[in-house]
N, C-alpha and C positions, 0 to 999 in steps of 0.2 A: 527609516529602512536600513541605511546604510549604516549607521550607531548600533545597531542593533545586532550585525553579524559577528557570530565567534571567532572570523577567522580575519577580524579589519584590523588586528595588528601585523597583519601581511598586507595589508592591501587588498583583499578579496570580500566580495561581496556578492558571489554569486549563489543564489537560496538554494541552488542546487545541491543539497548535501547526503549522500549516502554515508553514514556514520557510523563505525565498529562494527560490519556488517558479519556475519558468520562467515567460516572459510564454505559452508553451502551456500547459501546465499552469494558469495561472491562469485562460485563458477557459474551460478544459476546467472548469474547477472553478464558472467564474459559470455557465457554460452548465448543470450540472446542476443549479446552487442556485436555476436560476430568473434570474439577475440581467439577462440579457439573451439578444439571440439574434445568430447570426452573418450578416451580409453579403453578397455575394456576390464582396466583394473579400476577405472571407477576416478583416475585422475584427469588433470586438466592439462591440454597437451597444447602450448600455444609455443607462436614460432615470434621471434623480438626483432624480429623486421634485418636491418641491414647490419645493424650488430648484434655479435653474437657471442661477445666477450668483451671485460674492461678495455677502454682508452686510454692507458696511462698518462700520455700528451697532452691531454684534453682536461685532466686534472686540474685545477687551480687553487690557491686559497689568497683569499685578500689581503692585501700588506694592508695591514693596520696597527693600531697602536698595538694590541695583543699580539699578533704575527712578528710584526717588525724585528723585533731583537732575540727573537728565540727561536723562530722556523731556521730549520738549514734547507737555504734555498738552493737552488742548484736546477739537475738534470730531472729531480724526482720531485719535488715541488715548486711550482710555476708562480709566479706575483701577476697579480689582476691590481689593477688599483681601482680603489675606492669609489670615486666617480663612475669609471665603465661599470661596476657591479651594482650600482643602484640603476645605471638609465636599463642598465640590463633585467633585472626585477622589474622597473615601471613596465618594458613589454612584455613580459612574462605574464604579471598581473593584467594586462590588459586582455592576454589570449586567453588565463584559466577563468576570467569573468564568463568568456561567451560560449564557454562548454555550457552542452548540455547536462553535465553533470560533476561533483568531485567526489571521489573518496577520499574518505578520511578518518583513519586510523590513529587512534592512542595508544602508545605501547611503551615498551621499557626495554633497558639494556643494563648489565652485570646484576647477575644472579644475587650478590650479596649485597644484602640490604645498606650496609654501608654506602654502596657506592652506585646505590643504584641512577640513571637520569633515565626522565621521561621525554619519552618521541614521540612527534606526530609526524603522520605520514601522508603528505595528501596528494594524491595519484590521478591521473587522468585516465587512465583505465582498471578494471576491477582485477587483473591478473597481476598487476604489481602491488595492488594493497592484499591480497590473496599470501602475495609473494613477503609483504611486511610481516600479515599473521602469521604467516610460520618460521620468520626469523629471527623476530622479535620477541620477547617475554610480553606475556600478553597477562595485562590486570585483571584482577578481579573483575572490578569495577572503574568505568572510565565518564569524565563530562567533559565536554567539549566550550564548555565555559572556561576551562581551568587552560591558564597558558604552559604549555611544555617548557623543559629545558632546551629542546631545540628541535626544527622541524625541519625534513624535508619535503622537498618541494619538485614531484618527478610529471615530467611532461613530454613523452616522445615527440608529440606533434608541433613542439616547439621547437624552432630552431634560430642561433643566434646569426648575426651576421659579424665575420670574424674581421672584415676591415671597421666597422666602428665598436661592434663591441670588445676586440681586446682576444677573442681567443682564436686558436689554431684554426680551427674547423666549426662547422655549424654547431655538432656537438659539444655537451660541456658535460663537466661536473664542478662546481663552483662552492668553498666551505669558506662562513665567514663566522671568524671566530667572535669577534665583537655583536654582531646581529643574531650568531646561534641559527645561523640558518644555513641550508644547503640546496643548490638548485641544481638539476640534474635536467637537460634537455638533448633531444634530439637525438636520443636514445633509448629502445624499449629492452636495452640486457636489465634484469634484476640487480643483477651482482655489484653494479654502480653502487642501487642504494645499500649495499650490506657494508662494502669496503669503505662509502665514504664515512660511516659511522663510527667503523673503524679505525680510522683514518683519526677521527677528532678524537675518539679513546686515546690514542696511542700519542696524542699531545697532551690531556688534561690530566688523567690518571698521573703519568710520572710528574708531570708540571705542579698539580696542585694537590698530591695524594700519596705520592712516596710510591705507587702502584707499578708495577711490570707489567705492562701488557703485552703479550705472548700472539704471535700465526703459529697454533701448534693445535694438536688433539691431546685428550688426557682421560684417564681413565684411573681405576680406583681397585682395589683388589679384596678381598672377603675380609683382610685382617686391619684392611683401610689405610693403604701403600696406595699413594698416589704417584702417577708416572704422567710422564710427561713427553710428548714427539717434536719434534722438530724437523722438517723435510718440505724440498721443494716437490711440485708437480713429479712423479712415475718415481719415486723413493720410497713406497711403499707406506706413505704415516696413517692412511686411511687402514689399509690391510693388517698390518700391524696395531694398530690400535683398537680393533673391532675383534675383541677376543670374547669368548663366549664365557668364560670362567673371570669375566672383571667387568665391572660399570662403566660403560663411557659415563663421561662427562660433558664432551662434548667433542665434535671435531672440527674446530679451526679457529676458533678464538678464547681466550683468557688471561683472567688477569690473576697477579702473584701477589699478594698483600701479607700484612703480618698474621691474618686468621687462617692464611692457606689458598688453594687454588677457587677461581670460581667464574662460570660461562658467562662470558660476552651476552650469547644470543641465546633463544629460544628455541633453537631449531637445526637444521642440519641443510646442506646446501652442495649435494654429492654429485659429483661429475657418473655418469652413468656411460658413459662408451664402452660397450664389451660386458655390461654387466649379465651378471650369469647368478640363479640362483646357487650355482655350485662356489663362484667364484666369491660372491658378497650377498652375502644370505642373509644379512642383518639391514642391508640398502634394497632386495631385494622385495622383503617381506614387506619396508616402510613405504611403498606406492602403495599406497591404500585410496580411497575413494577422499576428493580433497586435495590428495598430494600434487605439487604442480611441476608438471615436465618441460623445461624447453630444448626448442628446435628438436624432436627425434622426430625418427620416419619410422611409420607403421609398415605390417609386414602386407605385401600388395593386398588391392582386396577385403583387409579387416581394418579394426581397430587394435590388434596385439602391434605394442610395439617391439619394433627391431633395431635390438641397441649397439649389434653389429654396423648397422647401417651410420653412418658418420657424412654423408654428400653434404649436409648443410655445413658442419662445423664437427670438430674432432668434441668441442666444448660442451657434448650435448650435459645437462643438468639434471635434478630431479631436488627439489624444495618440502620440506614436510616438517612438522613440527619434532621435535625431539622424543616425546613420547613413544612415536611412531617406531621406536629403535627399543625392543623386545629387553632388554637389560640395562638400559637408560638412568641413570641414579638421577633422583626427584627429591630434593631440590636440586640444581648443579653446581653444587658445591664441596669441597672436600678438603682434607687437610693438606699441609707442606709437603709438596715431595721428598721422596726418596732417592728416586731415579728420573734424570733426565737422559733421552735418547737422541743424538744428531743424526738423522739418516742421509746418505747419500747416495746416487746411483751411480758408483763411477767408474764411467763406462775405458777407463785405460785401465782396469785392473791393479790398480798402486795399492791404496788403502787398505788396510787389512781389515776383515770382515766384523771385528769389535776391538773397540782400545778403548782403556778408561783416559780419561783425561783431567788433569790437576785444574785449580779454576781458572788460573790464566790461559792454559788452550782449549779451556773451553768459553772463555770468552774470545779467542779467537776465531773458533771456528764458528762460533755465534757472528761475530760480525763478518765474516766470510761469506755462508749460508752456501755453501758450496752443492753441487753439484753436476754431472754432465749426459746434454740428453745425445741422441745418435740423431743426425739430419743428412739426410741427402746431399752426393754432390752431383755433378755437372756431368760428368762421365758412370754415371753410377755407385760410384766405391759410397758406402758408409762410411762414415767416420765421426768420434765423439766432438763433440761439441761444451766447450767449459761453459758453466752457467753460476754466477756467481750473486747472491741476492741477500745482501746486510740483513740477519737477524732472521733469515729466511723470509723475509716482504717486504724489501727497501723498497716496493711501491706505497705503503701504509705510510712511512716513517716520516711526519713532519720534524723531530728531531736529530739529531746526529746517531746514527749509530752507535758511537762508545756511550751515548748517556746512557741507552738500553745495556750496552752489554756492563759496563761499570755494576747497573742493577741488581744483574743479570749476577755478576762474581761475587758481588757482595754477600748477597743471598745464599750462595751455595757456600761459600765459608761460614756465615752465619747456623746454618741449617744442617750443615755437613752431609751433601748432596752428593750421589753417586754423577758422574755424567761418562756416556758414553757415545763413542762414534761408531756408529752401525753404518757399514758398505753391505747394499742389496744389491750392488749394482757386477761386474766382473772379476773374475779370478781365474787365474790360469791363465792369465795375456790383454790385452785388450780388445775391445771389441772387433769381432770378426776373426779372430785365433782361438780368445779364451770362451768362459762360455758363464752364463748369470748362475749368479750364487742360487743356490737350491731353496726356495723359501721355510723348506722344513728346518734346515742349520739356522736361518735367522731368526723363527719362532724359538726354535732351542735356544739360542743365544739370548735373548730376549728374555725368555723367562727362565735362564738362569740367571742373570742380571737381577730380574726383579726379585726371586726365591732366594738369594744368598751363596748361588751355585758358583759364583765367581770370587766370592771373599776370601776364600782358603786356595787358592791357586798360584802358582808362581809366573809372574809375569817376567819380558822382556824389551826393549825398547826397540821402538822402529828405527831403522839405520837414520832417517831421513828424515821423515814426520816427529821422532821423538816421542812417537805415543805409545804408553803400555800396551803389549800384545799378550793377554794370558795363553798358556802353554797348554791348556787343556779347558773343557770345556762340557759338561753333561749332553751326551747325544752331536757330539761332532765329534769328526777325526780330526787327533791333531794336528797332521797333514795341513787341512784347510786353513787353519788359524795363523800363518807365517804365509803373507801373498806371496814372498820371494819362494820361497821354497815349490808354488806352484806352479810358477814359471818353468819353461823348456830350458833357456837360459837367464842365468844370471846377471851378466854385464846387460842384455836388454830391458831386463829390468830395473838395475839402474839406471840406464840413462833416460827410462818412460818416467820413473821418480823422478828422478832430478829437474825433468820435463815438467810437471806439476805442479813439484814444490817454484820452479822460479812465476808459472801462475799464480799461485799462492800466494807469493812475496810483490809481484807489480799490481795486484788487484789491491792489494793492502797498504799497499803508498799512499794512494789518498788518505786512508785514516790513520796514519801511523802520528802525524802529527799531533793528533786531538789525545791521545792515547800517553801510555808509560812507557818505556824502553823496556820494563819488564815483559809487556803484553804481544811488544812487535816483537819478541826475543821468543816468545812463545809458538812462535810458526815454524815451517817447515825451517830446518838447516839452506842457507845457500851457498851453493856447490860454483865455483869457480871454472868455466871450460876454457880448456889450455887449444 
């Protein structure tokens, strides 16, 4: 009996097997286990219990002979040792034997057949392999006899014990590169399993592939001009990248090889708070029957939901295959960019609202990944807040930062690549004086970027940042394109610059070492106060 199951190079042997079920079939299946309920758009609306977002902390990856010498360990990847992570598996495998049931899913990741690997995905409830089909490249054809390149292994109702097993908290997320395996417990967010997959791209691609793996969106244009976003959370890379006149590609993972750009996943994974068919009409129309929503609150009384509504979590979601996305390029993949785009929201008004940048600051500002959100204080006042994130996902990144951004430069010399730093975020003061860039000046700047509209321009250097400021722009006033200039005053704008740039410079201490004197020389100017 026990010989005979497909899944006993885990340890699992329970007959219970629901396998490559359809994304119908699989809400049919949450719907009767209780897991959620349906929509009125015909989605699956289920709430992931007490988290409601990644655990960064709760991360781990096994020191092992692979890990050992190449992970950068630190504050962003956590060491499990080897022993704790098997007795941790042996109960694991003991709980998913006495389910009543497992799913489990074969699927795939990177679009281009080069580099594609095969995932299994075996879930204890039907809304996270739901949540695999539509994140995952989904095969043709799949047999459950054949072993994956590597599996995960997701079980909310599993939870560790963090004095003998080794981690912070009952939950985990646990990548072990030697075994190809990833165990996810005590957690019912999806996004676990999307990142931690991520996660292992972002070491083996450059590790054993020469591969960039990118946290960006990318899109493709009629003459087959691929672009490229880069931006944290409220930077606009969703918005901007969902243009109706160009093919996504994808939004939020990829990789950079010598064929060109090409998606991670199968599918899209879009934060829906606020969404409005006026505002994102292309995330809008993609809840279709299938698609999976978590944590929203319906509008009282119905099943329409109300994406205003945020009381569970600001992080509400919406999962759906890529198809789903009305302009979607199939296959997803495309050639070397042209343009690459750094977005920022920054919220002190400094940054001027587009600057090219040479490849050393833009391997800066790559490993910077800057930008700043507005939080609450004690007394009321707003005030911005710096957010700073290696590559824009130092959560992802089992290697050093400079490995990616070194990649990162090489390539755009190689390739002879536009890069550009786009501020969607203040001008005319900082937040609470000035007031948010106009989204219409940033679609304009944007696709004059991408159309050639900024080739033939004279540019000028920022007093501070040292980044080209073109002097003119199709569809902006020139006005706007000099942030000092829209300042009330002058010296207060200096000294909000000088303010940034010396953020700029202590955030980058720590990798200044790993790096060129050329590369640290490539940041802000530091200014001296007397």
């Amino acid at each position: 009996m026990k010989s005979s199951s497909p899944l006993r190079y885990l340890g699992l042997y329970n007959p219970n097997i629901q396998y490559q079920l359809t994304q119908h079939q699989l809400v049919d299946c949450a719907l009767e286990r209780n897991e959620g309920s349906l929509a009125d758009s015909g989605a699956l609306a289920v709430d992931t219990g007490k988290f409601t977002g990644r655990s960064p902390k709760d991360r781990f990856i096994v020191d092992d002979h692979i890990s050992h010498d190449q992970v950068w360990w630190g504050n962003i990847n956590y060491k499990l040792d080897g022993g704790r992570f098997m007795a941790l598996c042996r109960k694991m495998q003991a709980y998913l034997n006495k389910l009543d049931v497992l799913f489990v899913r074969d699927c795939r990741v990177c679009a281009d057949e080069q580099y594609h690997m095969d995932v299994r995905v075996i879930t204890e409830t039907a809304y996270q392999n739901l949540f695999a089909h539509h994140l995952f490249i989904r095969p043709e054809k799949a047999d459950i006899s054949q072993r994956p390149g590597w599996t995960v292994v997701a079980a909310p109702g599993f939870e560790a014990d963090p004095e003998t097993d080794g981690t912070r908290q009952k939950n985990f997320t646990i990548i072990s590169f030697s075994k190809k395996v990833i165990l996810i417990g005590g957690t019912g967010y999806t996004g676990e399993i999307k990142k931690s997959i991520f996660s292992v791209l972002n070491f083996i691609l450059p590790h054993d592939h020469g591969v960039l793996p990118m946290h960006c969106s990318a899109n493709v244009g009629e003459k087959g001009d691929t672009a490229i976003f880069f931006g944290l959370s409220g930077t606009g890379k969703t918005t901007l990248s969902a243009d109706a006149g160009r093919k996504l590609i994808g939004d939020d993972e990829h990789g950079w090889s010598d064929n060109g750009i090409f998606n991670f996943e199968g599918g899209c994974y879009a934060k829906c708070a606020g969404l409005s068919i006026d505002k994102e009409p292309q995330i809008y129309h993609a809840i279709k029957p299938g698609a999976l929503l978590e944590n929203i609150n319906y509008i009282a009384g119905t099943t329409r939901v109300d994406f205003d509504n945020i009381a569970k979590t600001e992080n509400t979601r919406v999962a759906y295959p890529v198809e789903n996305i009305a302009n979607a390029l199939m296959p997803t993949v495309a050639g070397v960019p042209q343009n690459i785009f750094f977005l920022t929201a920054d919220a002190f008004g400094v940054l001027p609202p587009i600057a090219k940048l040479t490849a050393e600051q833009a391997m800066y500002h790559f490993v910077s990944g800057y930008t700043a959100k507005v939080a609450g204080t004690e007394n009321g006042i707003n005030e911005p807040k710096l957010t700073f994130s290696a590559c824009f996902g130092e959560a992802f990144l089992p290697l050093n930062p400079i490995v990616y951004a070194e990649m990162l430069g090489e390539k755009i010399r190689k390739y002879h690549v536009n890069v550009w730093l786009v501020n969607t975020g203040w001008t005319g003061g900082p937040y609470g004086v000035g007031q948010r860039m106009r989204l219409s000046y940033t679609r304009a700047m944007v696709t004059a970027a991408l159309n050639g509209g900024l080739d033939h321009v004279g540019y000028r250097p920022h007093p501070v940042f040292n980044v080209m400021m073109p002097e003119s722009c199709p569809g902006v006033p020139d006005s706007v394109l000099d942030p000092q200039a829209t300042w009330a005053s002058a010296s207060q704008y200096e000294e909000q610059a000088h303010q940034l740039a010396a953020a700029f410079i202590k955030n980058f201490d720590k990798y200044a070492a790993y790096g060129t004197e050329k590369l640290t020389n490539a940041g802000p100017r530091a200014v001296e106060t007397v």
